[in-house]
PDB file of N, CA, C and O in Angstrom:
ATOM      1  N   UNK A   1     -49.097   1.286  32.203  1.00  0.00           N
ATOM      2  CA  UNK A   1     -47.724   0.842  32.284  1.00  0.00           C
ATOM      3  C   UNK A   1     -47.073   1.346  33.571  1.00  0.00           C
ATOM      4  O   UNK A   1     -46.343   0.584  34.206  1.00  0.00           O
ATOM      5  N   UNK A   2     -47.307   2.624  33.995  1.00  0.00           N
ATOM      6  CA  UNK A   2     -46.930   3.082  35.354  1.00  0.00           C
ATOM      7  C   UNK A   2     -47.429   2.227  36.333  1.00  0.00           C
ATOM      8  O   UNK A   2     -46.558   1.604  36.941  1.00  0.00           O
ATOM      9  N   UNK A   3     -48.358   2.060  36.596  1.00  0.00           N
ATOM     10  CA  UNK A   3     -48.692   1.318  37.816  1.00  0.00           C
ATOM     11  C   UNK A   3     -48.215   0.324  37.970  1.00  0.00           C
ATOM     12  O   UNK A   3     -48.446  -0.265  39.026  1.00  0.00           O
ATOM     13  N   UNK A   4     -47.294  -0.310  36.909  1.00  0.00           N
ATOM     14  CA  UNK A   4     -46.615  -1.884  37.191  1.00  0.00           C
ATOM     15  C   UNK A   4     -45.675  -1.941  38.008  1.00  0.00           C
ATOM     16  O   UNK A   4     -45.171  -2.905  38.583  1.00  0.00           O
ATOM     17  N   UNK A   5     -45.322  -0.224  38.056  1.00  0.00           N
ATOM     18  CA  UNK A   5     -43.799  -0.295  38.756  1.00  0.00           C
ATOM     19  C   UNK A   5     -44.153   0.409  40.242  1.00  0.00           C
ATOM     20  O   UNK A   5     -43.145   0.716  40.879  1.00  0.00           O
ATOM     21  N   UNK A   6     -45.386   0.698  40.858  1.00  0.00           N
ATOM     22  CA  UNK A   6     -45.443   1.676  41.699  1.00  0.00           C
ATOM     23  C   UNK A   6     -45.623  -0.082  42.381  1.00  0.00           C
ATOM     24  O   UNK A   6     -45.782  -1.231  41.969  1.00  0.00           O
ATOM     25  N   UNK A   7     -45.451   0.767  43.822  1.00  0.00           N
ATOM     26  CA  UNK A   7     -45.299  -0.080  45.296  1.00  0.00           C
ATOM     27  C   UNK A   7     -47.098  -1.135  45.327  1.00  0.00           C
ATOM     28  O   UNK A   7     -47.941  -0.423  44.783  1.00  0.00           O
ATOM     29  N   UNK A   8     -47.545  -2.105  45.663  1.00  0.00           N
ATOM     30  CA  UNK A   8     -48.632  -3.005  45.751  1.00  0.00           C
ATOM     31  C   UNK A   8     -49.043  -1.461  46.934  1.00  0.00           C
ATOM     32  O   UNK A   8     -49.894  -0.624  46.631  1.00  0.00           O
ATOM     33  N   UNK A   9     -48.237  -1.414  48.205  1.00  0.00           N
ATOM     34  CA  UNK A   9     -48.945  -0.672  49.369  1.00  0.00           C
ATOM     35  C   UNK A   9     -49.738   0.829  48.030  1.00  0.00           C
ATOM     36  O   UNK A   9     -50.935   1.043  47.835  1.00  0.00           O
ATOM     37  N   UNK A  10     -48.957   1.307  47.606  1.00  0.00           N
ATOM     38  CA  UNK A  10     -49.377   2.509  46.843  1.00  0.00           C
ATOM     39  C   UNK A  10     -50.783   2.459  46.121  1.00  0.00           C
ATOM     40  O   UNK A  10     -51.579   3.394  46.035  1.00  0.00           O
ATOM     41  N   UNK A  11     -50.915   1.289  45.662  1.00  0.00           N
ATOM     42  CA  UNK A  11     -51.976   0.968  44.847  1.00  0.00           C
ATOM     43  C   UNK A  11     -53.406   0.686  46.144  1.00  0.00           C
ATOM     44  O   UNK A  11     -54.543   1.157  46.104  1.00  0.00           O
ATOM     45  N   UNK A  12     -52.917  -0.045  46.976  1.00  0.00           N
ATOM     46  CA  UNK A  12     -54.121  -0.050  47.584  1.00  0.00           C
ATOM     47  C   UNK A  12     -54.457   1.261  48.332  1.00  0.00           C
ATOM     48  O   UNK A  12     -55.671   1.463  48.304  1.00  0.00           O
ATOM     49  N   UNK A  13     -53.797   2.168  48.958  1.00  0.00           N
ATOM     50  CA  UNK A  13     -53.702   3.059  49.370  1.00  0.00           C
ATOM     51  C   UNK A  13     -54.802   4.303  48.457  1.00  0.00           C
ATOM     52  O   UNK A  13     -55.601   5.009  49.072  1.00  0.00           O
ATOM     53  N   UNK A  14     -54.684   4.342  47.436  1.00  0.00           N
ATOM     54  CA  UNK A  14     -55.223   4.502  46.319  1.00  0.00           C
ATOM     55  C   UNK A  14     -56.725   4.156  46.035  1.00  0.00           C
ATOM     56  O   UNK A  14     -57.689   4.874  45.769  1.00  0.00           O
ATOM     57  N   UNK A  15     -56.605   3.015  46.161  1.00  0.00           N
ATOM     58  CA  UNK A  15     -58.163   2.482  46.221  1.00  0.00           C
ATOM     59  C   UNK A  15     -58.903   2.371  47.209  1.00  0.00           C
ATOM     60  O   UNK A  15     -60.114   2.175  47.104  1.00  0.00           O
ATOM     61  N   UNK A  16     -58.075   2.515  48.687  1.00  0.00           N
ATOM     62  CA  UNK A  16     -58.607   2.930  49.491  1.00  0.00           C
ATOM     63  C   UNK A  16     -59.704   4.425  50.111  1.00  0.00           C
ATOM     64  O   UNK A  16     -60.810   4.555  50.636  1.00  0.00           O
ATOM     65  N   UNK A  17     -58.563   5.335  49.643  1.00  0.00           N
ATOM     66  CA  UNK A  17     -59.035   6.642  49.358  1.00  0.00           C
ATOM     67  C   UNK A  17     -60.203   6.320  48.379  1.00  0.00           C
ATOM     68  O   UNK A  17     -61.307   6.219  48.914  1.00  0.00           O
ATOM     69  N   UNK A  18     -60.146   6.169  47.235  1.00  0.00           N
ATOM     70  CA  UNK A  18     -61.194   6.009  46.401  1.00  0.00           C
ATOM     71  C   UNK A  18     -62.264   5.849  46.722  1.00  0.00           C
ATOM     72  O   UNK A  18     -63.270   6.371  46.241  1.00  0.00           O
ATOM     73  N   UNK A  19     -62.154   4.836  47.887  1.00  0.00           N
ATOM     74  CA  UNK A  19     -63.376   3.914  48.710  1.00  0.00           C
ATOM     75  C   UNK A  19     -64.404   4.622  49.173  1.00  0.00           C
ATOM     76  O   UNK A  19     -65.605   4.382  49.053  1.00  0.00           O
ATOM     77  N   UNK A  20     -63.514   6.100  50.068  1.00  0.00           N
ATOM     78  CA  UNK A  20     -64.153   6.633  50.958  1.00  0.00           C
ATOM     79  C   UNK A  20     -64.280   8.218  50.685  1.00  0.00           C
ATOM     80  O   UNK A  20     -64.694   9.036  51.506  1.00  0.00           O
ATOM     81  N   UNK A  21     -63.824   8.505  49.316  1.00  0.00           N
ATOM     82  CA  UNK A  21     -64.705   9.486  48.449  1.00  0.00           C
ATOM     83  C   UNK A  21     -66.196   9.756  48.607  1.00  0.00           C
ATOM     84  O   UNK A  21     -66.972   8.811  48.745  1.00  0.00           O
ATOM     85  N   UNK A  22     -66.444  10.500  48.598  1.00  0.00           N
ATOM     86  CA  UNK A  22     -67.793  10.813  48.412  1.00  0.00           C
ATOM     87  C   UNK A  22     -68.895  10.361  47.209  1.00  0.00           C
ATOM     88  O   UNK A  22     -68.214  10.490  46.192  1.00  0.00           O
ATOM     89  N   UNK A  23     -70.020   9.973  46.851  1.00  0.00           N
ATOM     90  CA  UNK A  23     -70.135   9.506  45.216  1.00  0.00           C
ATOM     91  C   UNK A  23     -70.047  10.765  44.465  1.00  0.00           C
ATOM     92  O   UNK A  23     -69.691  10.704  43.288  1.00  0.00           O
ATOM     93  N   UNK A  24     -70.368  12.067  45.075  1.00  0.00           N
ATOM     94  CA  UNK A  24     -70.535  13.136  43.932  1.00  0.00           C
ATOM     95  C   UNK A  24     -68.799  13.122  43.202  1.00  0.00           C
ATOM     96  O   UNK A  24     -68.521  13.188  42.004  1.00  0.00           O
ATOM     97  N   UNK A  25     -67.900  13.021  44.298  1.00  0.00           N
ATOM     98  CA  UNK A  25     -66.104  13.019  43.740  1.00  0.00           C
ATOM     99  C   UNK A  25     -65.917  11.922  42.845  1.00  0.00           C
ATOM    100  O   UNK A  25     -64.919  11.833  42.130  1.00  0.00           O
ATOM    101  N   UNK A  26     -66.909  11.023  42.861  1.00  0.00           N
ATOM    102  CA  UNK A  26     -66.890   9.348  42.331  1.00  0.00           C
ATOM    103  C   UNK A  26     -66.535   9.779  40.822  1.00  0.00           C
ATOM    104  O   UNK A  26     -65.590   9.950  40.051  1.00  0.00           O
ATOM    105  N   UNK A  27     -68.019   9.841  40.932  1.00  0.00           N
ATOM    106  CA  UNK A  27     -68.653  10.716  39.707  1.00  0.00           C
ATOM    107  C   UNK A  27     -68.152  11.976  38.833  1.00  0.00           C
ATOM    108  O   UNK A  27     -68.461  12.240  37.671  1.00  0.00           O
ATOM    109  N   UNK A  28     -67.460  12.546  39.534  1.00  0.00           N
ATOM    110  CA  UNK A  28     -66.488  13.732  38.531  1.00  0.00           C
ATOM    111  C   UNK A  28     -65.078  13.035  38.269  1.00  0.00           C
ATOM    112  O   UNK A  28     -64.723  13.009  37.090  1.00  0.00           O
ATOM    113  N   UNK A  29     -64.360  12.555  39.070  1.00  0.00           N
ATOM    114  CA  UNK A  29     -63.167  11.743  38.773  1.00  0.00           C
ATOM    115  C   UNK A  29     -63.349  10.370  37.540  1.00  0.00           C
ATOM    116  O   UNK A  29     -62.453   9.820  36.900  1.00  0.00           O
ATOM    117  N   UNK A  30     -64.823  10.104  37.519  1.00  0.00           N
ATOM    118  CA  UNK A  30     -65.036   9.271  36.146  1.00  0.00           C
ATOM    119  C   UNK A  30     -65.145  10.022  35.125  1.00  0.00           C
ATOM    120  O   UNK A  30     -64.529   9.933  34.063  1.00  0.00           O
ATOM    121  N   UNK A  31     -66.174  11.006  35.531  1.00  0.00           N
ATOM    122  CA  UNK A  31     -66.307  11.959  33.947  1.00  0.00           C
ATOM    123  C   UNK A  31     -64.923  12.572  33.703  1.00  0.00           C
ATOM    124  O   UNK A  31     -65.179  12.960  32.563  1.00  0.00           O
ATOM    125  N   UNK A  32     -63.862  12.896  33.862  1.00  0.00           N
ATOM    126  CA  UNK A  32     -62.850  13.712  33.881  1.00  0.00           C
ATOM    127  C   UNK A  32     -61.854  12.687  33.746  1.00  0.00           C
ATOM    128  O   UNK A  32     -60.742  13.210  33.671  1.00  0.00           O
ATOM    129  N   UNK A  33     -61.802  11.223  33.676  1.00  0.00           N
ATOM    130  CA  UNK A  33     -60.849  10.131  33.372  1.00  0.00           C
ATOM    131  C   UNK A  33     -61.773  10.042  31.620  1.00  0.00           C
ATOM    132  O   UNK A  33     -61.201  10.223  30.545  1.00  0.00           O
ATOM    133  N   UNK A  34     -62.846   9.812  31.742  1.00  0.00           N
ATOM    134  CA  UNK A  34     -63.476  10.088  30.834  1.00  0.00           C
ATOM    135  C   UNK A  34     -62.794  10.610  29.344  1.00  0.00           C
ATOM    136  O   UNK A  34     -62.283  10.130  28.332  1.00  0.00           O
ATOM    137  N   UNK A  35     -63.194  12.084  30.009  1.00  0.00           N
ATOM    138  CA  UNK A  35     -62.796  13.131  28.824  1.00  0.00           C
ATOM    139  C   UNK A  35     -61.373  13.168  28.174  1.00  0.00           C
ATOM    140  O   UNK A  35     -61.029  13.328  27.003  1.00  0.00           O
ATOM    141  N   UNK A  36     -60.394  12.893  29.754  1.00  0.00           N
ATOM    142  CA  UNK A  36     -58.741  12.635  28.994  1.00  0.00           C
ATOM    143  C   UNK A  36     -58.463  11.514  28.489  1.00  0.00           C
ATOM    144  O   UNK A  36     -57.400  11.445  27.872  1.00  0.00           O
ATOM    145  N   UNK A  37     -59.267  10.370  28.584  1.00  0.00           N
ATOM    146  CA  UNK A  37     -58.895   9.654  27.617  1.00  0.00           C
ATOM    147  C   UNK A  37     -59.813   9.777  26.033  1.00  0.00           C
ATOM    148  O   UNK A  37     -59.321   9.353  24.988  1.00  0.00           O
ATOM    149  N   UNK A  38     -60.926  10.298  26.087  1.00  0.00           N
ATOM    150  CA  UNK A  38     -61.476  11.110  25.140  1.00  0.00           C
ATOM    151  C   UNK A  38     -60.710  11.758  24.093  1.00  0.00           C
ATOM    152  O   UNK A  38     -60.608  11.699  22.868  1.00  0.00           O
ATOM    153  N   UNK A  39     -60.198  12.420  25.098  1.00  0.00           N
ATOM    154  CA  UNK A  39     -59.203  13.876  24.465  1.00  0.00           C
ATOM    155  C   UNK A  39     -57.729  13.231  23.432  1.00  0.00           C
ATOM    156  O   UNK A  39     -57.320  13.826  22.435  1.00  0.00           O
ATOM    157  N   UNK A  40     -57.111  11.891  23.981  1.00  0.00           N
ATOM    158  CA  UNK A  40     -55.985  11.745  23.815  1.00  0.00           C
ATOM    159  C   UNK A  40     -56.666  10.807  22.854  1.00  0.00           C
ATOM    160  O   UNK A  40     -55.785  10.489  22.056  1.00  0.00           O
ATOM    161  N   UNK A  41     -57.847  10.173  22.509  1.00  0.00           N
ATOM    162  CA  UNK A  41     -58.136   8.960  21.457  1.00  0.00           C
ATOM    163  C   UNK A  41     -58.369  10.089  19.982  1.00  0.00           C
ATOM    164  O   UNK A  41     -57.712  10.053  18.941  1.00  0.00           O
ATOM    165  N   UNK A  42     -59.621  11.128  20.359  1.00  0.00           N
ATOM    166  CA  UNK A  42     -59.727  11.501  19.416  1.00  0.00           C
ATOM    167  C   UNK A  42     -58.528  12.804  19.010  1.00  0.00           C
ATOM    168  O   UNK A  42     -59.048  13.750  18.419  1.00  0.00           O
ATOM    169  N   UNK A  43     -57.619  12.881  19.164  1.00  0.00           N
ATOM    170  CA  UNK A  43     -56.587  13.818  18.772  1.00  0.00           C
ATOM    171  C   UNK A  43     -56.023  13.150  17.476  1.00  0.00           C
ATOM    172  O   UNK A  43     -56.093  11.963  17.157  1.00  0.00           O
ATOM    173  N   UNK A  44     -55.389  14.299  16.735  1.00  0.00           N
ATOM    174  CA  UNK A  44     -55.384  13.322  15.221  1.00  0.00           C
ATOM    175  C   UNK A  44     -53.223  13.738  15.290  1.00  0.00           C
ATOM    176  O   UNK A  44     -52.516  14.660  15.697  1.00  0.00           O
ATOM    177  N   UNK A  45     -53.056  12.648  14.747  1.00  0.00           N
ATOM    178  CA  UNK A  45     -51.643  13.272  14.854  1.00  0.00           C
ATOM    179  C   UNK A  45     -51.365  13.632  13.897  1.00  0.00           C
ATOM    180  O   UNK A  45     -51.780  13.488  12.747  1.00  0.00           O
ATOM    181  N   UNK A  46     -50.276  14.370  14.571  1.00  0.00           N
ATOM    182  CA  UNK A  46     -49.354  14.845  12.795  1.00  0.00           C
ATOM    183  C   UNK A  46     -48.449  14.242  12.583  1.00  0.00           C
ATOM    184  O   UNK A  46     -47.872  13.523  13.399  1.00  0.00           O
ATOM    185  N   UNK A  47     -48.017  14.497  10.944  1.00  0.00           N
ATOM    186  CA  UNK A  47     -47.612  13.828  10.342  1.00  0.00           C
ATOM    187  C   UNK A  47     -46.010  14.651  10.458  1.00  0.00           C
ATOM    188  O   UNK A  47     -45.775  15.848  10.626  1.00  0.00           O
ATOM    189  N   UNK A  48     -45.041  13.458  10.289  1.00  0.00           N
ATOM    190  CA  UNK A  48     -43.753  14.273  10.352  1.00  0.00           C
ATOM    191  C   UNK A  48     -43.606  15.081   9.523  1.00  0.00           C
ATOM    192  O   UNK A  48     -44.255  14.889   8.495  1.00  0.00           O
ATOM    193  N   UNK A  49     -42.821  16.174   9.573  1.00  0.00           N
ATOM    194  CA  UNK A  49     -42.521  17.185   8.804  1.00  0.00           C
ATOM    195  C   UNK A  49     -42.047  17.095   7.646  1.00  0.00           C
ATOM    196  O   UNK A  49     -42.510  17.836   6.779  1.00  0.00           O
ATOM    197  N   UNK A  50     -41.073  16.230   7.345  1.00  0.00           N
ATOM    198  CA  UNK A  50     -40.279  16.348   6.046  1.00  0.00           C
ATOM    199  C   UNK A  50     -41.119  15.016   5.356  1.00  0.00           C
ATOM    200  O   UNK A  50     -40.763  14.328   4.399  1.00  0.00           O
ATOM    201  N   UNK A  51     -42.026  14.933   5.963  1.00  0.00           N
ATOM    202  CA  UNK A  51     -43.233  13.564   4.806  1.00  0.00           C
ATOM    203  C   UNK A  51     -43.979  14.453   4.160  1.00  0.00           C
ATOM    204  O   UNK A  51     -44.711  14.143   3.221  1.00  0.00           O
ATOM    205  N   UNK A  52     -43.867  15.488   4.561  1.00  0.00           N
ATOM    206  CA  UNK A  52     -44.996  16.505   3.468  1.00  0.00           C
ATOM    207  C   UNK A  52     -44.323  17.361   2.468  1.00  0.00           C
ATOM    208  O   UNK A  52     -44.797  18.475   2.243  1.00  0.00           O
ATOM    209  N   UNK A  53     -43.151  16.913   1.779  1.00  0.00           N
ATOM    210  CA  UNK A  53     -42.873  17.468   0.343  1.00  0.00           C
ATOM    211  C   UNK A  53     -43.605  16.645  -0.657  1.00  0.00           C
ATOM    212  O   UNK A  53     -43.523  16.912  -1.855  1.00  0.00           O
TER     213      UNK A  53
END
Protein backbone atom coordinates (compact mmCIF):
# COMPACT_ATOMS: atom_id res chain seq x y z
CA UNK A 1 0.00 0.00 0.00
CA UNK A 2 3.01 2.37 0.64
CA UNK A 3 4.53 2.22 -2.52
CA UNK A 4 1.35 3.57 -4.26
CA UNK A 5 2.03 6.81 -2.85
CA UNK A 6 5.92 7.07 -3.10
CA UNK A 7 7.35 9.13 -6.22
CA UNK A 8 7.56 6.55 -9.84
CA UNK A 9 11.51 8.30 -9.72
CA UNK A 10 11.74 6.60 -6.01
CA UNK A 11 10.70 3.31 -7.11
CA UNK A 12 13.00 3.00 -9.89
CA UNK A 13 15.78 4.36 -8.03
CA UNK A 14 15.18 1.44 -5.84
CA UNK A 15 15.33 -1.10 -8.34
CA UNK A 16 18.05 0.32 -9.65
CA UNK A 17 20.23 -0.06 -6.64
CA UNK A 18 18.82 -3.49 -6.40
CA UNK A 19 20.25 -4.08 -9.88
CA UNK A 20 23.68 -3.47 -8.92
CA UNK A 21 23.79 -5.26 -5.53
CA UNK A 22 25.93 -7.85 -5.32
CA UNK A 23 24.07 -11.58 -5.58
CA UNK A 24 25.40 -12.56 -2.08
CA UNK A 25 23.16 -8.96 -0.78
CA UNK A 26 20.50 -10.44 -3.39
CA UNK A 27 20.26 -13.33 -1.53
CA UNK A 28 20.14 -12.12 2.17
CA UNK A 29 17.67 -9.23 1.39
CA UNK A 30 15.34 -12.27 0.03
CA UNK A 31 15.90 -14.50 2.93
CA UNK A 32 15.25 -11.62 5.44
CA UNK A 33 11.98 -10.27 3.30
CA UNK A 34 11.41 -13.85 3.69
CA UNK A 35 11.41 -14.34 7.37
CA UNK A 36 9.39 -10.86 8.08
CA UNK A 37 6.84 -11.78 6.21
CA UNK A 38 7.13 -15.28 7.83
CA UNK A 39 7.17 -13.71 11.12
CA UNK A 40 4.05 -11.40 10.61
CA UNK A 41 1.85 -14.52 8.78
CA UNK A 42 2.60 -16.94 11.39
CA UNK A 43 2.00 -14.63 14.54
CA UNK A 44 -1.28 -15.57 16.17
CA UNK A 45 -3.28 -12.64 17.41
CA UNK A 46 -4.88 -11.83 20.37
CA UNK A 47 -7.94 -11.72 21.21
CA UNK A 48 -9.46 -8.48 22.71
CA UNK A 49 -9.46 -8.26 26.23
CA UNK A 50 -12.86 -7.90 27.50
CA UNK A 51 -13.92 -11.09 24.91
CA UNK A 52 -12.39 -13.25 27.46
CA UNK A 53 -14.98 -13.17 30.37
Amino acid sequence: YFTHWVPERWKLDLLNVFIRTPLWAKILITILMVFVIYQSWSADLQPFIYFQF
